[in-house]
C-alpha positions as CSV (number, residue, x, y, z in Angstrom):
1,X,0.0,0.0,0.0
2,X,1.2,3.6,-0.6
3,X,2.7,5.4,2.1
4,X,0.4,8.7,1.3
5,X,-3.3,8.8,1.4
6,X,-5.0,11.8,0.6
7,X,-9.0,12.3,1.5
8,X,-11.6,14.4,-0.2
9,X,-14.6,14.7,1.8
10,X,-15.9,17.0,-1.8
11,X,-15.1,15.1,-4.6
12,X,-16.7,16.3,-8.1
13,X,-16.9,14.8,-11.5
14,X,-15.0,17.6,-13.7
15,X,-16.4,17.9,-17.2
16,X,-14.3,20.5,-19.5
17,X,-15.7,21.7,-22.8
18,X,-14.3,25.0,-25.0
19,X,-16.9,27.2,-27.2
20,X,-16.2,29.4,-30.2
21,X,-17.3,32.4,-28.2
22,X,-19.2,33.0,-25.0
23,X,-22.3,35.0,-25.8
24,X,-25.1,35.7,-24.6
25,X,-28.6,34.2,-24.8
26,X,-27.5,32.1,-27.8
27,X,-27.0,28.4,-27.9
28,X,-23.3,28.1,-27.6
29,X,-22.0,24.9,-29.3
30,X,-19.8,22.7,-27.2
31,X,-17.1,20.4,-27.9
32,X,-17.0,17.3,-27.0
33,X,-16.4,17.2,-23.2
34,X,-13.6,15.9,-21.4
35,X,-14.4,14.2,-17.7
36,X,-11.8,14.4,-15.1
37,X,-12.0,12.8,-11.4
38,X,-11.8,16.4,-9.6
39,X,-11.1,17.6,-5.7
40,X,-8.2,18.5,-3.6
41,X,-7.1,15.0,-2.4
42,X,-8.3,13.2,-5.7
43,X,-6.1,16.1,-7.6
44,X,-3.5,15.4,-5.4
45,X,-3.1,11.8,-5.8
46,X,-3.2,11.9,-9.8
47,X,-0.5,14.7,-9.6
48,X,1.6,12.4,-7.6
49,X,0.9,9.2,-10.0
50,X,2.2,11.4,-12.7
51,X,5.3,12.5,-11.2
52,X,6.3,8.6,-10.7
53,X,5.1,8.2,-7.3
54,X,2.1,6.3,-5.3
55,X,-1.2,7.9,-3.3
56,X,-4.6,6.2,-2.1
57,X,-7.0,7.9,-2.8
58,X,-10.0,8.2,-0.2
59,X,-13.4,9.8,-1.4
60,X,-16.8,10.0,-0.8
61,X,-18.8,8.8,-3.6
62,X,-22.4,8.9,-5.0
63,X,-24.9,8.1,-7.9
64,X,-23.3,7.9,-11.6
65,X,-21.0,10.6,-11.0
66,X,-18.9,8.9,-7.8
67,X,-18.8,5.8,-10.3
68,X,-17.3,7.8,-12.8
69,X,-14.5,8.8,-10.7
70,X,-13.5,5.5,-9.7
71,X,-13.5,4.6,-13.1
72,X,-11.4,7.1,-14.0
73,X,-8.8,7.2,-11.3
74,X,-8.4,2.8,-12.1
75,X,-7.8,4.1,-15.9
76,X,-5.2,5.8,-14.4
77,X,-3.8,3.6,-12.2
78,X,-4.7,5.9,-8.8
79,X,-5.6,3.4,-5.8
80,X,-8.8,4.6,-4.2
81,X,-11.0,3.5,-1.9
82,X,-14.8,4.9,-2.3
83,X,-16.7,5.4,0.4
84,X,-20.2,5.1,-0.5
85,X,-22.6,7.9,0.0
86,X,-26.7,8.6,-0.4
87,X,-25.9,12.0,-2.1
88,X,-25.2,12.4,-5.6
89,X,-21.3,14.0,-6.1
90,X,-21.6,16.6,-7.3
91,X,-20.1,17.5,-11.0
92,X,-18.3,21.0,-12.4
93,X,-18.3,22.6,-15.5
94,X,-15.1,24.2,-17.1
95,X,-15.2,26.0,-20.1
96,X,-12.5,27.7,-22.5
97,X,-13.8,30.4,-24.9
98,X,-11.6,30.1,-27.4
99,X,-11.9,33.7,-28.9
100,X,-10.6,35.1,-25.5
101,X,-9.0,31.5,-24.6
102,X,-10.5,32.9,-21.2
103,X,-11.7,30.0,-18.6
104,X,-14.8,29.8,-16.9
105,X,-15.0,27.3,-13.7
106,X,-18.4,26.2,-12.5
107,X,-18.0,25.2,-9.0
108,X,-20.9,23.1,-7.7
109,X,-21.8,22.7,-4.1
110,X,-21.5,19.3,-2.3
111,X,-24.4,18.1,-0.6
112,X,-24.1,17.3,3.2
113,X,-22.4,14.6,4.7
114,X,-24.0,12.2,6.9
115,X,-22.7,11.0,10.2
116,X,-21.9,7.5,8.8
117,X,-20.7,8.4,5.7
118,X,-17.3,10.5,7.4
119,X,-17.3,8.0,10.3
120,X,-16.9,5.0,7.3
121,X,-13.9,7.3,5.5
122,X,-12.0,7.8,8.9
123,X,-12.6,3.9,9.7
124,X,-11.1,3.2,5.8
125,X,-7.8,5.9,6.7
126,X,-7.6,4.0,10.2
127,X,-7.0,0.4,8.2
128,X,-4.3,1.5,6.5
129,X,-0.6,1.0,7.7
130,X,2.8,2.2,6.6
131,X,1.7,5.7,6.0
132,X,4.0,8.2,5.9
133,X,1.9,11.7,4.7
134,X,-1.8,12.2,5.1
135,X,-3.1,15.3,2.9
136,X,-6.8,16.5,3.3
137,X,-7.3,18.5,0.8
138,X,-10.2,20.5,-0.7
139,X,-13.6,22.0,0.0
140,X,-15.0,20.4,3.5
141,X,-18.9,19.8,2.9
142,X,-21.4,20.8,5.7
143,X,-22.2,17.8,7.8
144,X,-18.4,17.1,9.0
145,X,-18.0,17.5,12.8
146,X,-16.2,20.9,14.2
147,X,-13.4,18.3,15.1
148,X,-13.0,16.4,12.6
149,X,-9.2,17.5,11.8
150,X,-8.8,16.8,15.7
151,X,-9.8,13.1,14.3
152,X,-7.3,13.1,12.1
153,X,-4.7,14.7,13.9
154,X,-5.0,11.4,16.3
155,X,-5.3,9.3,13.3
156,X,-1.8,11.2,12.1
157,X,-0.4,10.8,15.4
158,X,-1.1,6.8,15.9
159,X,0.2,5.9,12.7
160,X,3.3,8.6,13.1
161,X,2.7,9.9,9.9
162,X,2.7,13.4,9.3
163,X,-0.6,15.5,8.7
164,X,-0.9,17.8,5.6
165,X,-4.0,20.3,5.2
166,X,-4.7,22.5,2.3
167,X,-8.4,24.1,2.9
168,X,-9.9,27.3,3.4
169,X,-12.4,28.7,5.3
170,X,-13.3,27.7,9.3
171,X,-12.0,24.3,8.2
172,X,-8.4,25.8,7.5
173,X,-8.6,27.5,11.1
174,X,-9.8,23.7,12.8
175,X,-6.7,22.4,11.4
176,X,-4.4,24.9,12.5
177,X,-5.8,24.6,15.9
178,X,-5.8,20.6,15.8
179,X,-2.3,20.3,14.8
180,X,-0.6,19.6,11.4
181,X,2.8,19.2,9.9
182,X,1.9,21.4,6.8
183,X,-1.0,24.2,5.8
184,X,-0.5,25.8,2.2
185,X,-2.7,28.7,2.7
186,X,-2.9,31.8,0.0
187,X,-2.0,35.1,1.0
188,X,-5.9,36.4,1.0
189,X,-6.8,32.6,3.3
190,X,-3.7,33.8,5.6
191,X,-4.7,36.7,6.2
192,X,-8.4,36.0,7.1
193,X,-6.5,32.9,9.7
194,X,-5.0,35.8,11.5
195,X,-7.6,38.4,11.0
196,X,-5.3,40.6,8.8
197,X,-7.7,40.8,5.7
198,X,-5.1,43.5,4.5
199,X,-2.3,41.5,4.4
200,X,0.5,41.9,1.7
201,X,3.2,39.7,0.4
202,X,5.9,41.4,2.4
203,X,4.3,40.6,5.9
204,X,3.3,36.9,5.1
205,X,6.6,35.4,6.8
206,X,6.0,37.4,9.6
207,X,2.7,36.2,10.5
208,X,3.3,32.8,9.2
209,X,5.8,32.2,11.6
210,X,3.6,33.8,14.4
211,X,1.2,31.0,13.2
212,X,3.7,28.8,13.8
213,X,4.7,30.1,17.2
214,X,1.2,29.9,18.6
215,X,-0.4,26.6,17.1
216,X,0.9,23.4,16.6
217,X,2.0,23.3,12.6
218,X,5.8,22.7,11.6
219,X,5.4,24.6,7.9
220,X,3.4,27.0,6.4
221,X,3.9,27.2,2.8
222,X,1.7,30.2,1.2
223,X,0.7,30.2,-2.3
224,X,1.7,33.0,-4.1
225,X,0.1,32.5,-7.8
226,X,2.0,33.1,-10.3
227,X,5.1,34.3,-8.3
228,X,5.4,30.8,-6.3
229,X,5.1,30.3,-3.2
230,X,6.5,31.5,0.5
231,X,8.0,28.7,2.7
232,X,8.1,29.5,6.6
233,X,9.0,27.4,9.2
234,X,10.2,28.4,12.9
235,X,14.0,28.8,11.2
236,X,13.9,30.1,8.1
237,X,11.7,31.9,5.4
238,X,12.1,31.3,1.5
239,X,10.4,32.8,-1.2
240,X,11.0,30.0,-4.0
241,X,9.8,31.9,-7.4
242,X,9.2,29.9,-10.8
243,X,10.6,31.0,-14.2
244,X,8.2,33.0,-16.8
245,X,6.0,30.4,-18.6
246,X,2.9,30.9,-20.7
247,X,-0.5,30.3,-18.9
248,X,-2.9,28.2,-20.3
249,X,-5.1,28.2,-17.0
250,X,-4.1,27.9,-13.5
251,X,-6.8,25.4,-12.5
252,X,-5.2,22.4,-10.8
253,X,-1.7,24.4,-10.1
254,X,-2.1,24.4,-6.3
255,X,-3.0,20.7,-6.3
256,X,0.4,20.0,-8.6
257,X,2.0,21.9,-5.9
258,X,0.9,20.1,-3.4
259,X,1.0,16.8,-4.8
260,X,4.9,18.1,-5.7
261,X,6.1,18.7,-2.1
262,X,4.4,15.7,-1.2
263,X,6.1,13.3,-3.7
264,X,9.3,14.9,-3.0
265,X,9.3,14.7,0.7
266,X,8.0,10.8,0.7
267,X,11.5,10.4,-1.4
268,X,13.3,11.6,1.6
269,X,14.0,14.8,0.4
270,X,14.0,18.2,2.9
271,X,11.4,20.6,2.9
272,X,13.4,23.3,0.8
273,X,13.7,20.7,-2.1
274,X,10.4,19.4,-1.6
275,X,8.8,23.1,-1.8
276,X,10.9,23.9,-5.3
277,X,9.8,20.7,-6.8
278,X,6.1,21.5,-5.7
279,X,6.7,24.9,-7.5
280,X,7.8,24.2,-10.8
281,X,4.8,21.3,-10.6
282,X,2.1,23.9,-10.3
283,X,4.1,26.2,-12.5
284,X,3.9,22.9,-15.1
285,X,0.0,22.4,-14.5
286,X,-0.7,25.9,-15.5
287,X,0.9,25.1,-19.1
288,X,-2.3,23.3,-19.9
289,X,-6.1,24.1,-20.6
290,X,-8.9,22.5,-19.1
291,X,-8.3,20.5,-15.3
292,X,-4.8,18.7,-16.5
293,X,-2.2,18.5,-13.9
294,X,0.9,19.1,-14.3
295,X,3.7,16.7,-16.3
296,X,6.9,14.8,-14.5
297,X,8.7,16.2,-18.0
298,X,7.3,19.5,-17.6
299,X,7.9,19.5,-13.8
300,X,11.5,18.4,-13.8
301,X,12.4,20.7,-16.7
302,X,11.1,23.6,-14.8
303,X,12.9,22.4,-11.6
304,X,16.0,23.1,-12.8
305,X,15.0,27.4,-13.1
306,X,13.3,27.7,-9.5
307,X,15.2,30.2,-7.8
308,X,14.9,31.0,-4.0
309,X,15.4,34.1,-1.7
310,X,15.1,35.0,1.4
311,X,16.4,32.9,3.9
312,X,15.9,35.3,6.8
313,X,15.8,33.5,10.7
314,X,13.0,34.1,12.6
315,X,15.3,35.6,15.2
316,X,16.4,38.7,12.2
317,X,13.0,39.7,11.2
C-alpha cells in the first residue's frame, strides 16, 4: 500500500468543454467534453501518479457521478477507496472560450455529509498502515463535525505519519488549531487565519511564523500565484519563485503543488527541495487548458530554473 493517502470529503466529477465564443442568450456549441475525477485529495493523488510516485486515494462517492471517478482514477492507475454515499457528487463545468482563450469554472456545491458516511472514511484511513503523509485536501462539505481534523490529527499521530491540510475557510482555522505538519494557505486565506484581511506579500513570513509560534503546525507554505510560493518554518523563510511560462489556466496548479512537495518529501528529500519541486509542478499544471495537472517532463524541466530568496531567521526579522 502507498505510504500517502489523501482524503476528499468533496469530490466532483470535472467535465471540460471550449466554445467558439461566449455570448449571450445564444445556444453556444460545445465540444465534446472531457471528464476528469476532480477535488483537492483526488487532484492530489493523480498529480503524484504522474510524477512517478504512489497515493490512495479516499473519497466520498455517489450516484453515476462517484462511479465515474473511480473509473477514471483505475484508468489511471490511482488506488482509491470509495466510500459510498446517499448523495449524488456533485459534477463542475469548465469551459475555455476560445476567442478570448479565457476560462470559466463552474464550482458546484457538495451536498451534506451524513454521520456514517465521514465515520466509514475515517474507519477506511484507520486500516491503512505504513503511512507516511496524510493530505486532506479541498472543499469540507457541511455535515463534517467541528473536530474532525482533531480526528485526524489522532489518526496522524497513531500511525506517526505526518498531517498535511490545504483548505480554506473555518475548516483551515480547525486544522491549525488541531495540529498539522503542513498548511499551504494563500495570502488572501492567511490573512483571514489571523484576522489581517489587508495583508501583503511582504508581511506573510511574519505572521506565518507567528502562526507557527502559537499553534501546533511545523510549515506553512503560502501560495503566491504566479510568483510561487512563501516557505516559513520556525527557522527560516524562503520565497521560491518559478521561471516565466505561458498560462494556459491555473486550474489544478495548487493541487500539482501540493502533490509536488508531497512526492518529493516521501522520497526523503528536505522541505526546501520538496517546496521547489512543488513549485515548478504547479508552474507545469498551469501550461495546460482544461483540469490537467501538471507533467513529471514539464515538472523536472522547470525544476531546474526555480530560484529561491530570502532565507531570513526568525530571530532577524
Amino acid at each position: 500500500m502507498a505510504a500517502i493517502a489523501t482524503i476528499t470529503f468533496n469530490p466532483a466529477l470535472d467535465k471540460s468543454v471550449s466554445i467558439p465564443e461566449l455570448i449571450s442568450e445564444r445556444k453556444l456549441k460545445c465540444s465534446v467534453p472531457v471528464y476528469e475525477p476532480g477535488g483537492g485529495g483526488i487532484n492530489v493523488a493523480r498529480a503524484i501518479k504522474k510524477l512517478g510516485g504512489e497515493a490512495v486515494a479516499l473519497y466520498l462517492a455517489g450516484g453515476s457521478a462517484g462511479q465515474m471517478i473511480g473509473e477514471l482514477l483505475s484508468g489511471d492507475g490511482v488506488p482509491s477507496i470509495a466510500i459510498d454515499r446517499k448523495a449524488n457528487t456533485r459534477e463542475n463545468l469548465i469551459v475555455t472560450d476560445l476567442a478570448t482563450r479565457k476560462q470559466y469554472l463552474f464550482d458546484m456545491p457538495g451536498s451534506a455529509v451524513l454521520e456514517n458516511e465521514w465515520q466509514k472514511c475515517l474507519a477506511a484511513l484507520g486500516k491503512l498502515d505504513n503511512l507516511q503523509y496524510i493530505v486532506v485536501s479541498g472543499s469540507m462539505p457541511g455535515g463534517l463535525p467541528p473536530d474532525i481534523f482533531q480526528r485526524l490529527s489522532h489518526i496522524a499521530t497513531q500511525k506517526k505519519a505526518k498531517l498535511i491540510a490545504d483548505t480554506s475557510g473555518e475548516a483551515l482555522r480547525q486544522a491549525v488549531e488541531a495540529g498539522v505538519y503542513l498548511v499551504k494557505p494563500n495570502l488572501k486565506e492567511l490573512g483571514l487565519l489571523t484576522n489581517r484581511e489587508d495583508l501583503t506579500a511582504g508581511d506573510a513570513a511574519k505572521i506565518a511564523r507567528r502562526l507557527i509560534a502559537e499553534y501546533p503546525v511545523e510549515v506553512v507554505v503560502v501560495s503566491l500565484g504566479a510568483l510561487g510560493a512563501l516557505l516559513v518554518t520556525d527557522q527560516f523563510s524562503i520565497t521560491v519563485s518559478p521561471p516565466d511560462v505561458k498560462i494556459a489556466s491555473t486550474v489544478g496548479a495548487g493541487d500539482s503543488l501540493v502533490g509536488g512537495i508531497v512526492y518529493y518529501l516521501s522520497l526523503g528529500k528536505d522541505i526546501v527541495d520538496a517546496v521547489k519541486f512543488g513549485v515548478a509542478c504547479g508552474s507545469a499544471a498551469t501550461l495546460n487548458f482544461g483540469t490537467e495537472l501538471c507533467t513529471k517532463v514539464d515538472a523536472e524541466r522547470i525544476y531546474q530554473a526555480v530560484q529561491t530568496s530570502g532565507q531570513a531567521l526568525c530571530n532577524q526579522s
